[in-house]
N, C-alpha and C positions, 0 to 999 in steps of 0.2 A: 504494500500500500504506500501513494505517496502522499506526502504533509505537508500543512503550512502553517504559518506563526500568526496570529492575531493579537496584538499590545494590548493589556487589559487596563484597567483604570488603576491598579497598584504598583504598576511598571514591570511584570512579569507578563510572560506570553501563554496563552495555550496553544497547542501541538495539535491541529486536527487534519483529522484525512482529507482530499483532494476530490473523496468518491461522497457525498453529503446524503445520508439518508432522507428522503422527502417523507415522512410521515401521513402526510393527508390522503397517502391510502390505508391508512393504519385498523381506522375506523371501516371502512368497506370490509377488508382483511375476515376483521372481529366477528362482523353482522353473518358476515358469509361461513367462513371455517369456526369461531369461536375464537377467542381472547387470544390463546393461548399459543393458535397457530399465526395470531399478528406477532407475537413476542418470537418465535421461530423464527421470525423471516428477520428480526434484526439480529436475533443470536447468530444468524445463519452469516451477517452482512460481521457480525462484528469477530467472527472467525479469520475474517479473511484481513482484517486491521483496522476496521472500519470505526470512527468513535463520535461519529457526529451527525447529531440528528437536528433536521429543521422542519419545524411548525408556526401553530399560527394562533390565535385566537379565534379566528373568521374560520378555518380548515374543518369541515365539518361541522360546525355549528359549534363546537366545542370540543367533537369525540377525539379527534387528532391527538390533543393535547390531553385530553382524560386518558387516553391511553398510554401515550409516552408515560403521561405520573404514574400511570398502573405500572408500566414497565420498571420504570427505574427504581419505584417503592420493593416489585418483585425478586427483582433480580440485585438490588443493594446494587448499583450502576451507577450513582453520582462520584464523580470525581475520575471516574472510566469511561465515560460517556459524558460527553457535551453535548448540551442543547442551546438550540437559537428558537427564540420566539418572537412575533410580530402584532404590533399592533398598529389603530389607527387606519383600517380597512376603509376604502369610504363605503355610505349607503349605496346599494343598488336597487335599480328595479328587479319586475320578474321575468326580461332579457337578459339583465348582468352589465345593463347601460350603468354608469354611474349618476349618484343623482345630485351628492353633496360628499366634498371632504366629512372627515372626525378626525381636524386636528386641533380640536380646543382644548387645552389642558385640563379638564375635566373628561375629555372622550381617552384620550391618550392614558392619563393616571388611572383610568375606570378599566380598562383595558390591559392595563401593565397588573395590575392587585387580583384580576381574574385570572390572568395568565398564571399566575402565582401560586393562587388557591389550587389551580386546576394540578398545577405540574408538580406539586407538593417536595419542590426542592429546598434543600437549605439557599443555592444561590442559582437563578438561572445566569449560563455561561454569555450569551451574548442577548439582547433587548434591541430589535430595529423599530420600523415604523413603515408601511407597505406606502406610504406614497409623502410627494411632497406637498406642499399646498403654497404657491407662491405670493400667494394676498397676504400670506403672514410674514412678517419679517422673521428672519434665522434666528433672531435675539429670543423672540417667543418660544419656538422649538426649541431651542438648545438652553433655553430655561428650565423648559418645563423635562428632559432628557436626563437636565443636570440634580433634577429634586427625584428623578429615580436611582442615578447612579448615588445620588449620597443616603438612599434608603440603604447599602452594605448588602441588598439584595440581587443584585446583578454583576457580571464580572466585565464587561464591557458595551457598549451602545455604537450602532449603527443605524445605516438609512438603506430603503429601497428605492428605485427609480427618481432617484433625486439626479439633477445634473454635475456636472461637475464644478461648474461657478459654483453654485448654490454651496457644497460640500467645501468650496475653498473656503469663501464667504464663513460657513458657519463654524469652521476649525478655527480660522483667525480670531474670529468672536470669542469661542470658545477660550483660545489660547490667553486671548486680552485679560480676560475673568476669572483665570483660572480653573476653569469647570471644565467637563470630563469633555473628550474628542471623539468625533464620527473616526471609530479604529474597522470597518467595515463595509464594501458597499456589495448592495445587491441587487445585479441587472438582468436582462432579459438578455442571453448573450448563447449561440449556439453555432459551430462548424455550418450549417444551413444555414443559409440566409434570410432574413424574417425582413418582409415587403411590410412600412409601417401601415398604411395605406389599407391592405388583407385585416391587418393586427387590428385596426381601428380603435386603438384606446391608445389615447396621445397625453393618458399622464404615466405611461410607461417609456423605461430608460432602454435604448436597445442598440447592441452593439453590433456595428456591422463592418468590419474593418476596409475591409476594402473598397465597399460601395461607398461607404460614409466612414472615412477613416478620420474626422473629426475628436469622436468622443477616443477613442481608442486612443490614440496622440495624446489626448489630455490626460489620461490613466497612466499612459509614459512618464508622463512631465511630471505628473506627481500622485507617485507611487501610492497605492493603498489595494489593500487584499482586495479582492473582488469573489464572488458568489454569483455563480451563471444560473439561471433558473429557466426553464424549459430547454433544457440545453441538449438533449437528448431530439427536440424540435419533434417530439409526442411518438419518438420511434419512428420517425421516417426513412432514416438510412437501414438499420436495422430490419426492418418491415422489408423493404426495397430489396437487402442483399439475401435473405432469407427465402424470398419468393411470396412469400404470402401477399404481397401487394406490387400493381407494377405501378408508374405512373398515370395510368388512366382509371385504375382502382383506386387511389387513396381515399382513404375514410379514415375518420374518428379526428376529423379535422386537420389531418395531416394536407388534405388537398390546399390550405393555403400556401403549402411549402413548393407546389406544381410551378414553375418558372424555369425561365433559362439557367439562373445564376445557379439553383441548386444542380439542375442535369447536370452541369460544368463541374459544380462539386462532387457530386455523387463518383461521375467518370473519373475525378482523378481520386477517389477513395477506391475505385475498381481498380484500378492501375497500381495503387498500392500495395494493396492485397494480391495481386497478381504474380506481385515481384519478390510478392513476402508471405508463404503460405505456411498458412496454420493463424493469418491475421484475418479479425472479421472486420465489419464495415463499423461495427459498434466499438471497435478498440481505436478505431483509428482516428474515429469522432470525436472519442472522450478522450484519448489523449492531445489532440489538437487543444484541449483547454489547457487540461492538466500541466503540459509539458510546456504550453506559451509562457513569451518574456514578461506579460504580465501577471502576478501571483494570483493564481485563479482556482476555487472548487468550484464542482458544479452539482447542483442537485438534481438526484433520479430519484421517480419512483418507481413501484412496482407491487404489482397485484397478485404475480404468481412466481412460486419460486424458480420457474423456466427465468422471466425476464430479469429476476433477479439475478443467477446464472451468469446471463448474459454480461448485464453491465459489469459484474464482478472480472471478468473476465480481462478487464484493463483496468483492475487494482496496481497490476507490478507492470504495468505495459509502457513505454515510454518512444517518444520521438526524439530528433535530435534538433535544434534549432534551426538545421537548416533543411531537414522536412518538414517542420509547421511553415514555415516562409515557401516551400515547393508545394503545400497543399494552398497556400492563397496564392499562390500564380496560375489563375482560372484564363480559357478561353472562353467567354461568354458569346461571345460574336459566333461561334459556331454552332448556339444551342437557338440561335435569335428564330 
């Protein structure tokens, strides 16, 4: 398994894995096989190095998170197992449109004391915030951020989908006052290319290096752990090299990923594998995170212990610097 370092608020780091368990299948898991075969599938993840799991508040209405507490209460796992939790979801309707931020210091602290009750830890490992809200000045967040880090109940605070100004912006602040620092971001960031346009929710952060090699540059310029989320792009490579799906079959929403840029991709992950057997289309995806200049996990999840399998499967897998740079020199022009 490979690791990364995240700065905590006491000037120590924790060590977590590369490969981030997504939990908000935890609860599906439970309803379907029973409790006990959701706690399998992370024993099965945490066999293989694995020590880090991410949830939510919002992630099943709460069961996500009721279960991880079940977990860690179960299995005596706090201090071997990190967890990240998220609050400050905004309201949606019942398409999944957003209707209004919850970034008022009452929605955020209301939502941090749940998160808490639920996951019944001595300290959750990291505390983010799933969006930003740019009508409020940084000074308000990183207020209200700073009256959870000094609760002694969290061990470090991050953001999601925030931009990069914004995360400079709020460190500087931060630094000025001495109160705790965004030591985390978490974007929507996967070897597929995600058309913002398909995604249609535009208070999401998304990386796309080559198409839009803006935000990427700034991740360069100043350095901070990142966290890729749908990074896996719902099993579309995976799906693709497997057979189960061609590109005129995708489903389960993978057909936003249907585009030139990805065929481009896809082709040079076949080329890879071609020249390197015994590599799947899934190893070489996840390691395009793992193994990039910038410090990155990415979080999977998974329903069955097949796809769990799978992603495990480039826990020890690794690139060299100059095939992550040979997987982004795409011909698109020839998928046009």
């Amino acid at each position: 398994m490979q690791y990364f370092s995240v700065k905590t608020l006491d000037g120590s780091e924790l060590r977590l894995s590369k490969l981030i368990y997504g939990a908000d299948s935890l609860g599906d898991i439970a309803k379907r096989d029973g409790k006990e075969a959701a706690f399998e599938m992370v024993d099965s993840y945490r066999e293989k190095g694995g020590n880090f799991i991410d949830t939510a508040r919002f992630y099943g209405y709460g069961e996500s998170e009721q279960i991880v507490g079940d977990y860690m209460q179960a299995r005596r796992a706090e201090g071997q197992v990190h967890v990240l939790t998220k609050g400050g979801f905004p309201d949606l309707d019942d398409q999944f449109r957003m209707i209004r931020y919850r970034t008022t210091r009452e929605a955020i602290l209301g939502d941090f004391f749940t998160s808490y009750d639920r996951l019944r830890m001595k300290v959750i490992d990291i505390y983010i915030l799933h969006r930003d809200d740019k009508t409020l000045p940084v000074s308000y967040i990183m207020d209200t951020l700073d009256m959870i880090a000094k609760t002694g109940l969290v061990r470090a605070i991050g953001v999601s989908n925030w931009s990069m100004d914004r995360i400079r912006e709020a460190n500087e602040y931060a630094r000025s006052k001495g109160q705790a620092e965004i030591a985390i971001s978490e974007i929507q960031w996967s070897y597929a290319y995600t058309d913002f346009a398909r995604r249609a929710d535009a208070t999401l952060s998304i990386m796309n290096p080559i198409t839009e090699p803006a935000l990427y540059q700034q991740y360069l310029e100043t350095p901070i752990p990142v966290i890729a989320f749908t990074a896996q792009a719902r099993g579309l490579f995976s799906k693709l090299y497997s057979g189960e799906e061609t590109w005129e079959t995708l489903r389960g929403g993978r057909d936003m990923y249907n585009c030139a840029e990805n065929k481009a991709k896809y082709a040079k992950i076949l080329e890879y594998c071609e020249a390197h057997p015994g590599v799947t289309a899934t190893m070489v995806a996840n390691a395009y995170l793992t193994c990039n200049k910038l410090e990155t996990g990415l979080i999977f999840s998974s329903r069955t212990k097949a796809q769990l399998e799978d992603t495990l499967t480039s826990a020890d897998f690794t690139l060299t610097p100059e095939e992550v740079e040979w997987l982004d020199d795409i011909d698109i022009e020839k998928y046009l």
